[in-house]
C-alpha positions as CSV (number, residue, x, y, z in Angstrom):
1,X,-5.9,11.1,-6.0
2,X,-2.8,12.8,-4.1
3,X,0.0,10.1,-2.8
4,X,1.8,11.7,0.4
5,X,5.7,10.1,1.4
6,X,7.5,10.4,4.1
7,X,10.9,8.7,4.7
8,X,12.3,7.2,8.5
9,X,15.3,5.4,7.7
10,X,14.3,2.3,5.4
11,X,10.6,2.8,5.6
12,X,8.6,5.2,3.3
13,X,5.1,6.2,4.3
14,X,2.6,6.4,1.4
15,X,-0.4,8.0,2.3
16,X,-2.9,8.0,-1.0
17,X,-6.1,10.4,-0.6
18,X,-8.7,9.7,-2.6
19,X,-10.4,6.7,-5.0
20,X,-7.8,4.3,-6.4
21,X,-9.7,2.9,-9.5
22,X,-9.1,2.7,-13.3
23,X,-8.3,6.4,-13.8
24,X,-6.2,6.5,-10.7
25,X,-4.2,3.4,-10.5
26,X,-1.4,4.2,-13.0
27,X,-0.3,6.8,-11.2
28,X,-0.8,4.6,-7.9
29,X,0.9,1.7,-9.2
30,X,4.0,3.7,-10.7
31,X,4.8,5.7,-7.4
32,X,4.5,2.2,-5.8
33,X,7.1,0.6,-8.1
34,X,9.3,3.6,-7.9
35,X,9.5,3.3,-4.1
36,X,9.9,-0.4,-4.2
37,X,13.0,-0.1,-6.8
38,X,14.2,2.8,-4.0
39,X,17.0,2.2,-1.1
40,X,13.8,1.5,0.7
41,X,13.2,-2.0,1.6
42,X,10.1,-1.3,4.0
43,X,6.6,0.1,2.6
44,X,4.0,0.6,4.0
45,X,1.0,2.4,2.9
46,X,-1.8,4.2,4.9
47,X,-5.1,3.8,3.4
48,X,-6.8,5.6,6.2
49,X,-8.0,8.6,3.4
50,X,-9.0,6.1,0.5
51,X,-12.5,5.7,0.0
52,X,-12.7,3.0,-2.6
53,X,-10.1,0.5,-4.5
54,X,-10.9,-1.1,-7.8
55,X,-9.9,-4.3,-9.0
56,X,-6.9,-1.9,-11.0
57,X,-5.7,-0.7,-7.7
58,X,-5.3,-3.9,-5.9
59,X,-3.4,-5.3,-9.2
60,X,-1.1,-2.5,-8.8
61,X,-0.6,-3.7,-5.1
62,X,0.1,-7.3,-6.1
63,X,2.8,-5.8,-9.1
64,X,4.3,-4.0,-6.0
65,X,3.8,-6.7,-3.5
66,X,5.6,-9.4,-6.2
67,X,8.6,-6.8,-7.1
68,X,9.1,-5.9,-3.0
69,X,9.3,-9.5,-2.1
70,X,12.1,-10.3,-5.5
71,X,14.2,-7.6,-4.1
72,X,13.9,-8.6,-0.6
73,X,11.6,-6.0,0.4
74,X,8.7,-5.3,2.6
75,X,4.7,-4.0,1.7
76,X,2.6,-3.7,4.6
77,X,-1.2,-1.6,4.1
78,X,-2.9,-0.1,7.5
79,X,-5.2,2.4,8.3
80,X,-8.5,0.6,5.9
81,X,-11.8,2.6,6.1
82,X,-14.7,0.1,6.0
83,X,-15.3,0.3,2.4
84,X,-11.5,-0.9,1.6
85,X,-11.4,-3.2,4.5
86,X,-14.5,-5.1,2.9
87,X,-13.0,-4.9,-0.3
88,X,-9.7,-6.7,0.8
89,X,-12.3,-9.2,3.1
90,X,-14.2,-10.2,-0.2
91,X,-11.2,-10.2,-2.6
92,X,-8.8,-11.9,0.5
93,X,-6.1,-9.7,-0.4
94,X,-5.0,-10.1,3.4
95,X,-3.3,-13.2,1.9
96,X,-1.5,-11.2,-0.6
97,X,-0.3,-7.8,1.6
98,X,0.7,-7.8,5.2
99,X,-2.3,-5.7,6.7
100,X,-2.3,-4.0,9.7
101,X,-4.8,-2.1,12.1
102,X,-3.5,0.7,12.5
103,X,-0.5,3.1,11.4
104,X,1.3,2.4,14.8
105,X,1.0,-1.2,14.8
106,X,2.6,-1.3,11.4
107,X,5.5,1.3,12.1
108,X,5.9,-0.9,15.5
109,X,6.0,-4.3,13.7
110,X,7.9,-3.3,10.7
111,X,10.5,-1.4,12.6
């Protein structure tokens, strides 16, 4: 799995490519963490190239989600191929990670 950043003012881009799952999701989890404890306080994270995301990688969201919202941050996911969109549908993680449509949307609504 590669993780892609790019910085606009107080929002960082992640853009992981790949699976996130149990080999992956250290290395998911501890770029997460490092950009949540950045000057960053917006996140959001394209999943428009992940494929699949295990039970580790959505705990690794929640750690992040918890540590943005203690430091008065912001997480936002977007860009879901089906497979992770019916992951986050069966698992409701909706309810724990804002979740947008689309890239735009989120850039728009977190701006």
């Amino acid at each position: 799995m590669e993780i892609s950043e790019q910085r606009e003012g107080n929002l960082i881009v992640l853009s992981p490519v790949g699976r996130v799952n149990n080999d992956t999701s250290r290395a998911f989890q501890t770029k997460l963490l490092s950009c949540v404890g950045s000057t960053a306080t917006k996140i959001l994270i394209d999943f428009s190239g992940v494929e699949y995301i295990s039970a580790a990688g959505l705990r690794a969201l929640m750690m992040a989600s918890k540590q943005s919202k203690a430091t008065n941050g912001r997480l936002a996911i977007a860009g879901r191929t089906p497979m992770v969109k019916e992951i986050f549908t069966i698992s409701r993680f909706s309810l724990v990670v804002q979740v947008f449509d689309t890239i735009t949307e989120a850039i728009t609504a977190m701006s």
